[in-house]
Each structure stands twice: as structure tokens, then as C-alpha cells.
C-alpha positions in Angstrom: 0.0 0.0 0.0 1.9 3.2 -1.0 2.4 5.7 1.3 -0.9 8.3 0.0 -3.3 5.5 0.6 -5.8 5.8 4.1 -5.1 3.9 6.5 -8.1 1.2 7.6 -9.2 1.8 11.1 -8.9 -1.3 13.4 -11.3 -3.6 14.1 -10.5 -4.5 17.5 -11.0 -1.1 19.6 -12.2 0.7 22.3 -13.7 3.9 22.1 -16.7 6.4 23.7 -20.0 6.1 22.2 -22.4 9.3 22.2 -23.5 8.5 25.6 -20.7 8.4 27.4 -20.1 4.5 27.7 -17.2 2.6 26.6 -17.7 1.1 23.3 -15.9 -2.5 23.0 -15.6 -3.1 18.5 -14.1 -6.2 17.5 -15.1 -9.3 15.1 -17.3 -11.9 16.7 -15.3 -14.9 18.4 -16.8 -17.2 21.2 -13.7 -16.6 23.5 -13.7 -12.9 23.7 -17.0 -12.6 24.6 -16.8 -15.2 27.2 -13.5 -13.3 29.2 -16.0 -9.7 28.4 -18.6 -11.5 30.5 -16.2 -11.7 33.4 -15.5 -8.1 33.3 -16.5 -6.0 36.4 -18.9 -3.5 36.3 -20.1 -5.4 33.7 -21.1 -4.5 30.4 -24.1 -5.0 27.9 -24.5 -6.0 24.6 -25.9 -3.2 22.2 -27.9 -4.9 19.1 -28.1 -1.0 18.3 -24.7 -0.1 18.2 -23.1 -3.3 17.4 -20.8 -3.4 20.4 -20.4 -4.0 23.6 -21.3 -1.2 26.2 -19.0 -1.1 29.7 -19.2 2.0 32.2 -16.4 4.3 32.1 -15.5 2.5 35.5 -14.2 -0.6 33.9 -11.8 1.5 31.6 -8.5 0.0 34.0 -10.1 -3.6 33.8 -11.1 -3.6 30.2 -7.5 -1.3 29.1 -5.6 -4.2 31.5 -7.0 -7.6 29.9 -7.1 -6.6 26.6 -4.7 -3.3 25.7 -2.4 -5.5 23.6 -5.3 -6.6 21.6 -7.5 -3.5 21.1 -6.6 0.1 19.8 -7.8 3.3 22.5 -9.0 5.6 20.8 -8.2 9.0 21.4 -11.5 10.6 22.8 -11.3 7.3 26.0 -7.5 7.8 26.2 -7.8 11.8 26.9 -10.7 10.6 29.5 -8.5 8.0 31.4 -5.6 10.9 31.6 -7.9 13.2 33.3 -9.6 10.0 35.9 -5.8 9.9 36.7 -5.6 13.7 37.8 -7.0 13.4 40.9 -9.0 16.8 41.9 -8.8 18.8 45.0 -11.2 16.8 47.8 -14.5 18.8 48.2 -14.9 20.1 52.0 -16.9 18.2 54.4 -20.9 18.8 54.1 -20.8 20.8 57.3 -18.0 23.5 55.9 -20.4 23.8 52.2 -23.4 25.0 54.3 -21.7 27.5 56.4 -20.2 28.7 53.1 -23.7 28.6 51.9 -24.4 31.8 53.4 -28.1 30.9 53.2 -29.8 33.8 55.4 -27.7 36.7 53.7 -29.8 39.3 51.5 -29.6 38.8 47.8 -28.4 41.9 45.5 -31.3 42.8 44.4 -32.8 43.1 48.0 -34.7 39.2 48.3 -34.2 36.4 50.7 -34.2 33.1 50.1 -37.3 31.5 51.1 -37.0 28.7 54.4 -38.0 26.2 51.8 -35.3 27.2 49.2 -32.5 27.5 52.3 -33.7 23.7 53.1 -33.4 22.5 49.3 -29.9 24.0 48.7 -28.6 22.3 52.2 -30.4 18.8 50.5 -28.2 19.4 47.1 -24.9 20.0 48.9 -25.4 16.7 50.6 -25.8 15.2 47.0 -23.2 14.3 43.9 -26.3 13.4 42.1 -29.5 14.8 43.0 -33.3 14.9 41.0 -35.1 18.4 42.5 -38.3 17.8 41.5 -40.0 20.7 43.4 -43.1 21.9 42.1 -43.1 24.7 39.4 -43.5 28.0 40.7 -41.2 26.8 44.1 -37.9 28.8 42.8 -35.7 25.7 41.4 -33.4 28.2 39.8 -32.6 29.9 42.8 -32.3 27.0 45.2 -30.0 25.4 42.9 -27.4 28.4 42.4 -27.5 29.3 46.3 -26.4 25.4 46.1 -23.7 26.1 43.4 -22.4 29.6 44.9 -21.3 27.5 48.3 -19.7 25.3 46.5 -17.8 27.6 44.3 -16.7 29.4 47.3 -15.4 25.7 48.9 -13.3 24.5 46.1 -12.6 26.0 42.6 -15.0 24.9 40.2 -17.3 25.4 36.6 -20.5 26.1 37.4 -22.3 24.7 34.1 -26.0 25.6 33.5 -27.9 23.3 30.6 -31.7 25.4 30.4 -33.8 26.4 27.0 -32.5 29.7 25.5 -36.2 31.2 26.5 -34.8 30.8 30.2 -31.5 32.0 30.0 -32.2 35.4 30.8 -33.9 34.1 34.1 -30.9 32.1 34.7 -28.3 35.4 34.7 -30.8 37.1 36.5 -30.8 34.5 39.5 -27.2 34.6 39.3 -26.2 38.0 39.3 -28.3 38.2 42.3 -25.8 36.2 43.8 -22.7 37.2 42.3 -22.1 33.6 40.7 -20.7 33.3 37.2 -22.0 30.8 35.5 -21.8 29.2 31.8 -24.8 28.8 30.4 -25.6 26.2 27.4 -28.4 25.1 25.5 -30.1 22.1 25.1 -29.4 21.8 21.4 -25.6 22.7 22.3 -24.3 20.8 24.4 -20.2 20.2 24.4 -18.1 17.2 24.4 -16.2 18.1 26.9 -16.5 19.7 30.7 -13.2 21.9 32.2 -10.9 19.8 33.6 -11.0 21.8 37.1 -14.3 20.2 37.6 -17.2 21.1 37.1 -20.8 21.2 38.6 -23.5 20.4 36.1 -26.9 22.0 36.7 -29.7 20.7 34.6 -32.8 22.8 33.9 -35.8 21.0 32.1 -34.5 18.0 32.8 -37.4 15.5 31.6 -36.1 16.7 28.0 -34.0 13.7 28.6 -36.6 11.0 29.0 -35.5 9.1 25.9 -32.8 7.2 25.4 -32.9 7.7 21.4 -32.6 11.3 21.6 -29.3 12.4 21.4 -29.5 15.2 23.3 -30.1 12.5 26.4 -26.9 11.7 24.7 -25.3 14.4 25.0 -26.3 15.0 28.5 -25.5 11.4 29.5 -21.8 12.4 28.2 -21.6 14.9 30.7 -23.5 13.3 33.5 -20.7 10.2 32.9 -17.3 12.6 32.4 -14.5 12.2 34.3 -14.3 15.7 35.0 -17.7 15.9 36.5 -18.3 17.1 40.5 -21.8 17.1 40.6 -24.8 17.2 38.5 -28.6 18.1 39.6 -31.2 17.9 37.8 -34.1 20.4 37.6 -37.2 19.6 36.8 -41.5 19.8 37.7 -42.3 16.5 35.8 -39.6 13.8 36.0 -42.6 11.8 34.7 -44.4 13.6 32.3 -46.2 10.9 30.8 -46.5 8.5 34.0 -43.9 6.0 32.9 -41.3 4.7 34.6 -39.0 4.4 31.7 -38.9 8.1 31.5 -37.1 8.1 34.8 -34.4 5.9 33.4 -32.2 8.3 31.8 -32.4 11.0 34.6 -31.4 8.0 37.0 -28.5 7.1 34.8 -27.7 10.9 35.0 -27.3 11.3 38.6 -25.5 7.6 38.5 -28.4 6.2 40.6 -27.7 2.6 41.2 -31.2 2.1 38.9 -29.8 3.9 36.4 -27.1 1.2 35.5 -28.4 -1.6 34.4 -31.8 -0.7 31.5 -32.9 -4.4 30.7 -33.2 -5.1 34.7 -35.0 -1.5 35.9 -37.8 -2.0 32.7 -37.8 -6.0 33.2 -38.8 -5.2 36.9 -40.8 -1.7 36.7 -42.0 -1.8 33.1 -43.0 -5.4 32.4 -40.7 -5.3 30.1 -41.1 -8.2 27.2 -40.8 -9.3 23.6 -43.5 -8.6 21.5 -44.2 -10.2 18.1 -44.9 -7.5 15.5 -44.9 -7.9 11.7 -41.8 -10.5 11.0 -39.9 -9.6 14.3 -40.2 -9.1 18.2 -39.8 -5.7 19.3 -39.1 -4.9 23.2 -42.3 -3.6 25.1 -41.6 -1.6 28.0 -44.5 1.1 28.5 -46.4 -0.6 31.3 -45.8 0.2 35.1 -45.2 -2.6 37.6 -43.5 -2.5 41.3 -43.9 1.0 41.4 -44.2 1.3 45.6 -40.9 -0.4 45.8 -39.2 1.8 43.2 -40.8 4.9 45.0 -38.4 3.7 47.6 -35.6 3.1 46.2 -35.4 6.6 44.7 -37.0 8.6 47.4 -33.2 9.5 49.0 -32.5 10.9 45.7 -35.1 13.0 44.3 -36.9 16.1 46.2 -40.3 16.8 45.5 -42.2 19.4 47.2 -45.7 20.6 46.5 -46.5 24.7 46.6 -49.4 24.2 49.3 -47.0 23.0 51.7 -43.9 24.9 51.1 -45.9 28.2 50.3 -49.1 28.5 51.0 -50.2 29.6 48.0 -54.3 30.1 47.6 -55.9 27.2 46.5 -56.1 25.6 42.5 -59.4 25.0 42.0 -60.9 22.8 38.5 -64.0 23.5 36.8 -65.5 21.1 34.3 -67.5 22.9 31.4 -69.7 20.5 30.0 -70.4 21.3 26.6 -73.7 19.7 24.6 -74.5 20.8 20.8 -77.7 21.3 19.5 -79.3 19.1 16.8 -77.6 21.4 14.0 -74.1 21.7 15.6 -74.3 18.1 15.7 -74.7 17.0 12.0 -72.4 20.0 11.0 -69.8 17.9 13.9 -70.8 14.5 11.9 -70.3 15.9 8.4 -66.5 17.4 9.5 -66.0 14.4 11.2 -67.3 11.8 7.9 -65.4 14.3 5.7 -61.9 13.3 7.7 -63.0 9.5 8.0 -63.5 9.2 4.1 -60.7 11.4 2.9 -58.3 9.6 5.5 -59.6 5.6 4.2 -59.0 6.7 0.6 -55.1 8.2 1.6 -54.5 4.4 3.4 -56.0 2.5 0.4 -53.6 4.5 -1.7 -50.7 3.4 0.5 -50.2 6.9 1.6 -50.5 6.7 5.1 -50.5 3.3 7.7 -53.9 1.9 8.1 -52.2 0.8 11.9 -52.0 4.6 12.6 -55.9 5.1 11.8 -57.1 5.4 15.1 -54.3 7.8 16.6 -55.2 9.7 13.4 -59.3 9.5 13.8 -58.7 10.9 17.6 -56.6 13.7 17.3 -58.8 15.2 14.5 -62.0 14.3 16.7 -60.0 16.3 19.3 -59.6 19.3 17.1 -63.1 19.2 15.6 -64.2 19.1 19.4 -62.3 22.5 19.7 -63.5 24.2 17.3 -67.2 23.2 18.4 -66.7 24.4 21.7 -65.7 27.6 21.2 -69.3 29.5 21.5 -69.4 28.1 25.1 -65.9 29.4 25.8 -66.0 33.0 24.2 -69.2 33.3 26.4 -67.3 32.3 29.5 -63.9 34.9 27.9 -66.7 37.7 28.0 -68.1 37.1 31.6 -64.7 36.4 32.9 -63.4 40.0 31.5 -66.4 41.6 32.3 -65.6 40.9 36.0 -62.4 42.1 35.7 -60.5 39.3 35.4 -57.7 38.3 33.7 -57.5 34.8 31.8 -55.4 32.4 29.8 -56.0 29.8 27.3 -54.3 26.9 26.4 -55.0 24.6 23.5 -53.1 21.9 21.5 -54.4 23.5 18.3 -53.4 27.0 17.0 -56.5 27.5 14.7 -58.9 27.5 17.2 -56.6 30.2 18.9 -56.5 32.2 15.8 -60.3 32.1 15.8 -61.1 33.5 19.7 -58.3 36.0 18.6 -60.2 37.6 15.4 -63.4 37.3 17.7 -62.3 38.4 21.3 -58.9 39.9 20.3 -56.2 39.1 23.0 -52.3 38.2 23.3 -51.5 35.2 20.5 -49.0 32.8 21.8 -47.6 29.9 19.9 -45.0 28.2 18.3 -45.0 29.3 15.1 -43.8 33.0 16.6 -40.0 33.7 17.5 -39.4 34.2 21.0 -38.9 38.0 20.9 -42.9 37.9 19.7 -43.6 35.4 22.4 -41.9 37.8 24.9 -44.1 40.2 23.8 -47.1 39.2 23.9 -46.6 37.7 27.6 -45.0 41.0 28.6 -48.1 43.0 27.3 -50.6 40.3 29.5 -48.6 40.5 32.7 -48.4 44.8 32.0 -52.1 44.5 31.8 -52.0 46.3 28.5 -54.8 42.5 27.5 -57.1 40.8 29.7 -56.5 37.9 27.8 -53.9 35.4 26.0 -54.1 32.8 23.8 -51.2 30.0 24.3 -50.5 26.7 22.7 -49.3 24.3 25.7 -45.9 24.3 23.3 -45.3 27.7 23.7 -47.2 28.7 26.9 -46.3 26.0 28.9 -42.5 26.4 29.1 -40.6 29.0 31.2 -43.0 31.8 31.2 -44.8 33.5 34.2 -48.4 34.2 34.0 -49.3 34.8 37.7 -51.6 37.9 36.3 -54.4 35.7 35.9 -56.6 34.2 38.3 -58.3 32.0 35.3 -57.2 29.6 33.1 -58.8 27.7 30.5 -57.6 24.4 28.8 -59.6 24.4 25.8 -58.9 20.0 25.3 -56.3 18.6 27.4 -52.8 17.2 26.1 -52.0 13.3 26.5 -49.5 13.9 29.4 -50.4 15.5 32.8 -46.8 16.9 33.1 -47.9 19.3 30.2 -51.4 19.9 32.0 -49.8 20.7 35.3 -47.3 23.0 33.6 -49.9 25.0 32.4 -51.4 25.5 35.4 -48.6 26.5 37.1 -47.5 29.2 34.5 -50.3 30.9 36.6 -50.7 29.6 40.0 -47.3 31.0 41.8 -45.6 33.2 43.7 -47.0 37.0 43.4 -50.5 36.2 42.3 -53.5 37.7 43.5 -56.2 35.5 44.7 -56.8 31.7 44.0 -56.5 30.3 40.4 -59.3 28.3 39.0 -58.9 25.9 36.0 -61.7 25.8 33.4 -61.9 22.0 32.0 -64.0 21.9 28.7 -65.4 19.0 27.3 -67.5 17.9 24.6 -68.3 14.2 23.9 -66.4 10.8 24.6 -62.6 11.9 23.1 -61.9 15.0 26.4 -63.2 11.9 28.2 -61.1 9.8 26.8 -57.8 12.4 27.0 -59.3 12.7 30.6 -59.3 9.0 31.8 -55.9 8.8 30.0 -54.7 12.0 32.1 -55.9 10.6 35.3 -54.8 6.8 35.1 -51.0 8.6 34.5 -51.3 10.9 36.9 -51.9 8.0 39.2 -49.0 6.2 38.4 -47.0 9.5 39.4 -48.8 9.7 42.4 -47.1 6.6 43.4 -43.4 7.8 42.8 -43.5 11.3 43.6 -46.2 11.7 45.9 -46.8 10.8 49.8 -49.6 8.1 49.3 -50.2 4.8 48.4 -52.2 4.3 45.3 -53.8 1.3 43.2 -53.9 1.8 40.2 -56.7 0.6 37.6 -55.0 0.6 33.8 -56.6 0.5 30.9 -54.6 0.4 27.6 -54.9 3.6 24.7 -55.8 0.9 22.3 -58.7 0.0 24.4 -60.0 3.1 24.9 -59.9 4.0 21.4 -61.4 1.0 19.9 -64.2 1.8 22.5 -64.5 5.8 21.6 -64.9 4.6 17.7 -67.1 1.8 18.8 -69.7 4.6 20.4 -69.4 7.2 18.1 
């Protein structure tokens, strides 16, 4: 081979994959895998990836049997020289809170509140941590007061991970306390963390709830760098959608003993099993099982506190709207609905959509039909509300019907399909008072905003998750708002009950992790409950 030509990379090597893991490449023999089984902390085999998987932990063991044999390749060898620099030890727990410096004033004039004084002395006690406060509870500023004693302890990069929409929050809370931080986006993430050490602060953090994403990826790089000295994790809704397998990753994050092994933690909390489909078995994993004894096993890691007890906040109070249509609404409802059905059949005969994806399909546009049909009941409740004076929100899944109450009722338009310097906008003229009224998709609306101004909100349908219906609630119901908030529940027909029931069974299962009480749960699968909604209409 002359001296221009590429050279092949090995076969046999070890390497990082995008996660964080050691990645063990090599052709198929019997006998290596048998002396990889023996390895300790052991590894996995990733039908994904094509490799074996080990924790960055076994790099000695794995480098030790087999460095004659395999190539290290450069991004693992730069990551065992910096395991080898030892760092400076961190002070004992009792020296970080009395550098803590918890009951000082703020520079902006605030104190920390007795419940955020009590969650930054929980995270200095904590290399990995889960704060799972409610929203509205001050996460951001319990977690810096955390970071600022630390930083003043040893020397240390204070990282911040949050949407751009909340950085400004983010400088804000830290300027208050004289703490520089560097602040980073979820889409951009680095490779790398300083090698000084750093403490990793996670905002959002159920945006990592899927393994397949690579910003998990990304964040499970970080969470598993040798460089790390701490990393907590921010978030109101470590379950969003009520199953355990959305914990996972944050568990692996925080290097939770759970978070080690994924076959055993969904085998045991998620029924996990193979399931015939088409040619193949595919791995099922999205039911919940055991989930009292992995409330335990988590509880000394995660810290979630509810905004009646820590503030004393006034009450959130639902309303359910029950909306009927008269016998005209209804066949103009049957025609829009018949009209979807017929035009959707002919697309799957066609081939240009799955018939297996017909009844997802038939319920969202039932969903958003229902919408639209409810909006002569809502606008009526918009006008009485305003007329009293009050100040309301609305959230919906759907932006039409939003663009409709708009050119009707007028009002603040927030959504998704706006930049965020609009979005800013239009919140900043609701809170000002300059509009009784805005109009938010649960997107847009739901996510790092502050709509305390209003002492009414209104959720048009309901999404599938209750992480997403409890975060817009709490846009409004927090600190600085006047009165109690009540929540306007709308529905029309059997798919809001449907969403409802769906809501509600998840919200049960969440119960069970994150809150104080034992709860059976009753389950009944989607499928089910769409083949019966079809069934009855």
C-alpha cells in the first residue's frame, strides 16, 4: 500500500460512544465474549450499536486484559488521563453549608425563602441529585444558592444546561448572587466539561426522558465525564407521561444505582417483554409494575415538594364545562367528522399513510373538531370572565382555534409558530395589563413563562401527558399572584373523556413515585380506549 493510501481503522478497539459509555468493536469470536462477560462493572450488549457497552468504570479492567489486543482511541485515552488527575477533595458537608451563606440578602434586595434554604442544604449533601419541586417553588434559585457555596469551597465550573427562553432568568438569579456561570443550550451541548471540575446544573431535565434522543446523549456524556463534581437535575415533571422508563435516563444521569443496568429497571418496573410485531419481536416496556418499591428506592434521591405546603399559596381550584350541541351543531360535527374519515380511508388505500396509525389519526382530529365546536361556550365564559375584571389564559393543542377566539375576542396570541422576541411580547403586554387575555398553545405557553396575572385559566382539550397539563397551570398559580386560580376543564363528547381517563390513570401512576400516598392503580390500555371511543361514536 503506497504511502498516499488511508489507512483502515482497526477492528479490535475501544472507544466512547455518544453517551458516554465505553464502546468494546471487535469481530465476533466465542472466546472474547466469554472473558467480556467476566469483566467488572459489567457491560451490555448493544444490538443498536453493534458493540459491547461497559461504564467508564471498567476502563482500567477492560485497558488491563485486553490493551495489547485492542486500539484506544483518542477521545477514551484523553478521558482516562484526566480520571488519573486526581482533583482537589471537596470540604466536608458541614464546611459547604456554612459557606452557603443561606440567610444573607440577595443583591437585588430578596431572601431566600425557608424552603429554598432547606433544598440548597439537601443538594450539597448530594453528587447526584433529582429536584423535583413543584413549578413556581424557585428551582433556579435553590440550585445556584447550592452552586455559589460550593464555588466558594473549592474551585470549580459552574455549568447551566436550560432552553434559551430561560437563560435570561438564569443570569438574573445569578447576578443576584454574584455567581458566574456558563450557560448552554439544550441543542448545544459540548463534548467536553473543564478539567478543574465542574458542577453540572440541569434545567428542564425531563427533555431527557429518551434514550434515542441524542440530546439525552449528549447530556449522559456529561453526567458520565470524568471531570464531573456534581450534577442536579431540575425539573417539575420527571414523569411527564406517568412512565417509569422516562425516569431511566435521569437515573442514569445522577448515577443512581437504577440507572445502571436498562434491561433489569424496565424488566422489573415496566413489564418489560418481547413482543411479536410484523416479521420480528420488538421490546415492550411502557407498562408500570413494582412501582411502591421503586418509589423507595429513589425517594433519597429526588426532592419533591408541592406549593401548598412549602408556600401556602391560595388554593387551585378545576372547573368542568360540560359542553352539549344542538341538533344542527351536531350534524355539522358529523359531516367534518365523515369528511376526515373518508378522505383519511382513501389516503391508506392509496398506500399513503399506515392503516395501523388510523385510530391515533381519527382521535386527534375528533380532538380538534371538538375544539373548534366548543368555542361558542368558551367565548361566552372569555366575556363574563373579563367583564368581572378578570384576567385569563387559554391553552389549547391546536393554534387555529386560537387564531379564531383572537379575530373574535382579540387578546395576546401565543404559539410556536412566533419567535421568542414575539412570544416575549405578547406575555410582557398580558402581565403589563396592557390585554385581559392570551391565547397560548401548551408548546409555547407552557414552558418558562410566568403568567401569575391571571386568576383564570382555561384548557380548551387537554394534552395526552399531565406533566404538560400541570405546567400550564402553574404558568399561573405561583408566587405573586393575586387570589386563587381556578382551571376551566372543557369537554365535549367521549374523546376529552377519553384524553381525561388517560390523564388521570397517568397521573396516578405518578402519584405513586413522587407523591406521599399509596395508590392502586386501575389501567386500561390507549388501544382500548380508542377501539371503544370509535365503537360509540
Amino acid at each position: 500500500m503506497s504511502e498516499s493510501s488511508p489507512q483502515l481503522a482497526p477492528s479490535c478497539y475501544f472507544g466512547l460512544t455518544s453517551a458516554g459509555l465505553i464502546k468494546v468493536a471487535f469481530p465476533f469470536d466465542p472466546v472474547t465474549q466469554a472473558e467480556l462477560r467476566k469483566i467488572r462493572p459489567r457491560g451490555v450488549w448493544s444490538g443498536r450499536g453493534g458493540a459491547w457497552e461497559f461504564p467508564f468504570s471498567a476502563a482500567e479492567h477492560l485497558t488491563e486484559k485486553f490493551g495489547t489486543r485492542f486500539v484506544v482511541r483518542e477521545d477514551l485515552s484523553q478521558w482516562i488521563t484526566w480520571s488519573k488527575k486526581v482533583l482537589p477533595s471537596m470540604p466536608r458537608y458541614q464546611e459547604l453549608v456554612q459557606k452557603s451563606d443561606l440567610n444573607s440578602v440577595l443583591l437585588d434586595g430578596r431572601k431566600a425563602l425557608p424552603h429554598q434554604r432547606l433544598g440548597a442544604r439537601w443538594l450539597l449533601a448530594r453528587r447526584g441529585a433529582l429536584l423535583a419541586d413543584e413549578m413556581g417553588l424557585g428551582k433556579t434559585l435553590t440550585s445556584l444558592l447550592a452552586a455559589r457555596a460550593m464555588a466558594r469551597a473549592v474551585e470549580v465550573h459552574v455549568m447551566v444546561v436550560a432552553p434559551v427562553g430561560l437563560h435570561s432568568h438564569w443570569l438574573e438569579e445569578a447576578n443576584a448572587l454574584d455567581l458566574q456561570i456558563d450557560l448552554r443550550s439544550w441543542a448545544r451541548l459540548p463534548k467536553e466539561l473543564s478539567i478543574k471540575g465542574t458542577l453540572l446544573i440541569v434545567d428542564e431535565a425531563h427533555f431527557a426522558q429518551s434514550l434515542n434522543a441524542k440530546r439525552t446523549q449528549a447530556l449522559l456524556r456529561l453526567a458520565r465525564h470524568p471531570c464531573l463534581r456534581a450534577i442536579w437535575m431540575l425539573t417539575g415533571t420527571p414523569m411527564k407521561n406517568g412512565r417509569p422508563s422516562q425516569l431511566f435516563p435521569l437515573l442514569a444521569a445522577i448515577d443512581h444505582p437504577l440507572g445502571q443496568d436498562k434491561f433489569a429497571f424496565e424488566k422489573y418496573f415496566c413489564q418489560g417483554h418481547g413482543r411479536e410485531r410484523g416479521i420480528g419481536t420488538i421490546w415492550d416496556c411502557n407498562v408500570s409494575s413494582n412501582l411502591n418499591d421503586l418509589k423507595k428506592l429513589v425517594k433519597p434521591f429526588i426532592l419533591n415538594r408541592t406549593k401548598d405546603k412549602s408556600l401556602g399559596l391560595p388554593p387551585k381550584l378545576r372547573l368542568e364545562h360540560l359542553v352539549t350541541l344542538s341538533s344542527s351543531e351536531m350534524k355539522g360535527f358529523n359531516h367534518r367528522l365523515a369528511l376526515f374519515i373518508d378522505d383519511y380511508r382513501q389516503r391508506t388505500q392509496s398506500g399513503l399513510v399506515p392503516s395501523t396509525a388510523e385510530s391515533l389519526a381519527f382521535l386527534t382530529v375528533l380532538r380538534k373538531i371538538s375544539a373548534e365546536f366548543k368555542l361558542p361556550s368558551v367565548s361566552q365564559l372569555i366575556k363574563d370572565l373579563i367583564g368581572q375584571g378578570e384576567n385569563i389564559v387559554l391553552f389549547s393543542s391546536f393554534v387555529q382555534p386560537l387564531e379564531l377566539l383572537k379575530t373574535y375576542l382579540g387578546g395576546e396570541l401565543l404559539t410556536g409558530r412566533q419567535n421568542f422576541q414575539a412570544r416575549e411580547l405578547a406575555v410582557n403586554n398580558f402581565q403589563a395589563g396592557n390585554n385581559p387575555l392570551l391565547l397560548a398553545t401548551y408548546g409555547a405557553g407552557g414552558l418558562g413563562f410566568t403568567l401569575h396575572r391571571a386568576r383564570h385559566v382555561i384548557l380548551l382539550e387537554r394534552p395526552w401527558t399531565p406533566g404538560d397539563v400541570a405546567q400550564a397551570e402553574d404558568r399561573c398559580h405561583r408566587l405573586g399572584m393575586d387570589g386563587s386560580l381556578t382551571s376551566h376543564w372543557f369537554q365535549l363528547g367521549l374523546a376529552d373523556q377519553l384524553v381525561d381517563g388517560l390523564v388521570a390513570n397517568k397521573s396516578e401512576r405518578i402519584e405513586i413515585i413522587m407523591g406521599s400516598s399509596r395508590v392502586i392503580v386501575k389501567r386500561q390500555s390507549l388501544p382500548k380506549m380508542l377501539f371503544q371511543c370509535i365503537q360509540e361514536l
